[in-house]
N, C-alpha and C positions, 0 to 999 in steps of 0.2 A: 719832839714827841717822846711818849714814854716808849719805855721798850716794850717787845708785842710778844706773849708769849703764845696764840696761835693767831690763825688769820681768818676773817668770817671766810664760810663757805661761797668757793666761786670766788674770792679776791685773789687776785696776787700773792705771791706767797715767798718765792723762789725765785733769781735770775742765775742762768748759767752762761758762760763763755764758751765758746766752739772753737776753737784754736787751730793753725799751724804750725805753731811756734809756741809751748805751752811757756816755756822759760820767759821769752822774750814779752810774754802778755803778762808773765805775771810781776817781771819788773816794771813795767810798762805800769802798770796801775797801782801798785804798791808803790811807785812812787808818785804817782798823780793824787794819787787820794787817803796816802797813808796807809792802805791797805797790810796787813800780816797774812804770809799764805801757809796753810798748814802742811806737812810733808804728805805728799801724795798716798792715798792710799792704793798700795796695789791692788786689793781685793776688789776696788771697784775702776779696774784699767787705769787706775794714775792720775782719779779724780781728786781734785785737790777744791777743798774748802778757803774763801776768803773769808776774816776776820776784822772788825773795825771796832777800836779801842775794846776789842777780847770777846766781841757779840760776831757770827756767823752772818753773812751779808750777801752774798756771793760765791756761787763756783766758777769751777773751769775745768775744761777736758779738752784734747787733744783730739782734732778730726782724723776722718777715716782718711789717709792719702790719694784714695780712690773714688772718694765720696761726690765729687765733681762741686760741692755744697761751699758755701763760699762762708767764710771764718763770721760769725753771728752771734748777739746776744738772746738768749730765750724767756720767755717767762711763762710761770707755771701756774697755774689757779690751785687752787685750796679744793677736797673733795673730802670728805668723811667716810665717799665708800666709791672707789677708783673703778669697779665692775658696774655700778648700777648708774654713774655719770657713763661711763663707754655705750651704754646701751642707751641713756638718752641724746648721747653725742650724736649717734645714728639715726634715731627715730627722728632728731630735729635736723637731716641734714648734712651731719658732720661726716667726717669719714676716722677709723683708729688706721694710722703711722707705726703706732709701737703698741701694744696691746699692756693690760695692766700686768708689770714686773714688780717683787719684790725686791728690795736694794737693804739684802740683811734685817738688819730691825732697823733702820734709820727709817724706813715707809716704804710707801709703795707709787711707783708712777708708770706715765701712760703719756703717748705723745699725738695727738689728734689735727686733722684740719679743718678748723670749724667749714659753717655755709658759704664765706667767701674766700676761702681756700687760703687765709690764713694759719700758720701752724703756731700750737700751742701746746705747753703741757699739762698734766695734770700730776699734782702732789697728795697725797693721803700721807701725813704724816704718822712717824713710830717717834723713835728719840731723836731725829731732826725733825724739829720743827716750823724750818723755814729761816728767813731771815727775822733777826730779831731787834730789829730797830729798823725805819725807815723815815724822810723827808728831813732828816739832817745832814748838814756838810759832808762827804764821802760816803752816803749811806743811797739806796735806790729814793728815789723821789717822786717820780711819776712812770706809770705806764699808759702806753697809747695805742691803741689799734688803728690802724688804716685802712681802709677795704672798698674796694668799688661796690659793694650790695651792703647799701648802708641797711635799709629797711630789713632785708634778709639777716644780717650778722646780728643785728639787735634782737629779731625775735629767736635765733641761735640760742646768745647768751643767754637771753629771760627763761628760755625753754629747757635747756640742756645743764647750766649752773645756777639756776634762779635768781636772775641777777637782778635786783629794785631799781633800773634806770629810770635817768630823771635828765630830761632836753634840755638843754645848756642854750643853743641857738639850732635855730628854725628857717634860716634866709636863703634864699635862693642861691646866695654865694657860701655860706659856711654852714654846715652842717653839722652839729656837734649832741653829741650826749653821754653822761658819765653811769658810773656805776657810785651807789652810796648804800653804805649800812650806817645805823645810828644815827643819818645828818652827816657821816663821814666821805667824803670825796676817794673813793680807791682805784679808778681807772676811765677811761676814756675810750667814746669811738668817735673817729674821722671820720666823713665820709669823704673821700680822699679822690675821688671818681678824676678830677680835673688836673689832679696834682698830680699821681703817681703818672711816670712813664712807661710806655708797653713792656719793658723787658723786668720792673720792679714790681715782683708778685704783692698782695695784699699781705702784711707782716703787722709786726706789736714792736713798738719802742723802745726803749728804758731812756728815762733822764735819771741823771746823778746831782744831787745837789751837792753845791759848792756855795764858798761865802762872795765868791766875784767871779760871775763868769768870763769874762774877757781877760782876767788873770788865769782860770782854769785852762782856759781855750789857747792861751799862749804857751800856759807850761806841757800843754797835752802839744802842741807842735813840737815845742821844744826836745819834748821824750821821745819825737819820732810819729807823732801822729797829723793827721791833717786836715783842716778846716773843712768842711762841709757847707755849714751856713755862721755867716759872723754873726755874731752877738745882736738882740734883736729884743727892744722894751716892749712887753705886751702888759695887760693886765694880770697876767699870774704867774709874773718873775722875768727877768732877762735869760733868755734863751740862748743858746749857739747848740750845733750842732758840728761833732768832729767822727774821722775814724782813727783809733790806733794802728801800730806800726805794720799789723799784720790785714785790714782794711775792714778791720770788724767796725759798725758804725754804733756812736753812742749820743746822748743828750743830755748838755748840762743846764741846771736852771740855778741860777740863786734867785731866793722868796723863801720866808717866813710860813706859806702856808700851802695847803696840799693847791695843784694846777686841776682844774677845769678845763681848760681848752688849751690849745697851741698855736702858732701859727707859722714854725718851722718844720716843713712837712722833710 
């Protein structure tokens, strides 16, 4: 895909890492995916930008040791105005986590749980604008929501980020619908009801695309990380599912084109 210099309103924008170990994550994927990390900046607590072939892709930060919050990847929607999304995050539902902060002049964010108590964030960008390339080899590839209130989280997003969803499938066993701008495929929701276990709250995904998953998923053991779900032929890419060293969970997909559905929950 070409590089993206913003993201429609309401996509994906942004994934960040929640770390305990900010060193050990960021060797940890700087060598799984090629990754370059930039020296931390202190002014924003030691938040350090990932880079892929010199384009901004990913961050990472360092948890609270007291946060009880368990080491996680994040993703951020696109907003053009972070105050008047928080108000309809509420009106439809949602609840504000972090209220809209400035971050210098790089934008402005906000951390919310939609209707089915999924957390997410929000980005209004300044001079970051996100990641700047997506659905190539080490780059974000797919994002996915999970949620037991499949109906409820859909009219969430239509309502709160205006998202143009369009139902994927409709069956009584899979539940699926994505987000599109242009014809473009930018996110997905689960309805995840049967899958998820009591104690795993309603959450959002990331897959990373790779050129071979079952080579990605070996050398992600290999660096210390650990199988989740093996490697898995669907119609929109070979799938596995791992977490790295510190038990943050990730998804990798190799496919040529944006995912529609999953079926490695």
């Amino acid at each position: 895909m070409p590089r993206r210099d913003t993201a429609p309103t309401g996509a994906p924008c942004w994934i960040d890492l929640t770390t305990s170990d900010t060193q050990a994550s960021i060797e940890f994927y700087s060598r799984l995916f090629g990754w370059t990390a930039e020296d931390p900046a202190a002014e924003f607590g030691g938040y350090v930008n990932f880079r892929h072939n010199d384009v901004r892709i990913a961050g990472c930060m360092a948890s609270q040791p007291d946060s009880g919050a368990p080491d996680q990847w994040s993703v951020y929607l696109a907003t053009d105005d972070a105050a008047k999304t928080l108000e309809a995050v509420t009106a439809s539902g949602g609840q504000v986590c972090v209220p809209a902060m400035p971050v210098g002049d790089l934008g402005t964010m906000a951390v919310v749980t939609d209707a089915g108590g999924a957390v997410v964030g929000l980005w209004q960008p300044g001079l970051h604008r996100g990641f700047g390339v997506l659905g190539e080899p080490g780059t974000p590839a797919w994002f996915e929501l999970h949620t037991r209130e499949y109906e409820t989280t859909l009219g969430f997003y239509r309502d709160a980020f205006g998202w143009d969803t369009h139902t994927v499938s409709d069956t009584p066993e899979f539940h699926y619908t994505t987000l599109q701008h242009d014809g473009e495929w930018l996110a997905g929701v689960m309805d995840a009801t049967g899958m998820l276990v009591p104690e795993v709250p309603a959450h959002w995904s990331v897959y990373f695309g790779v050129d071979d998953t079952d080579a990605g998923l070996a050398r992600a053991v290999e660096l210390g990380g650990s199988v989740v779900h093996e490697p898995e032929d669907t119609p929109y890419g070979r799938l596995a599912a791992a977490t790295d060293p510190t038990g943050a969970q990730f998804k990798l997909v190799a496919s040529n084109e944006a995912m529609p559905a999953s079926t490695a929950s």
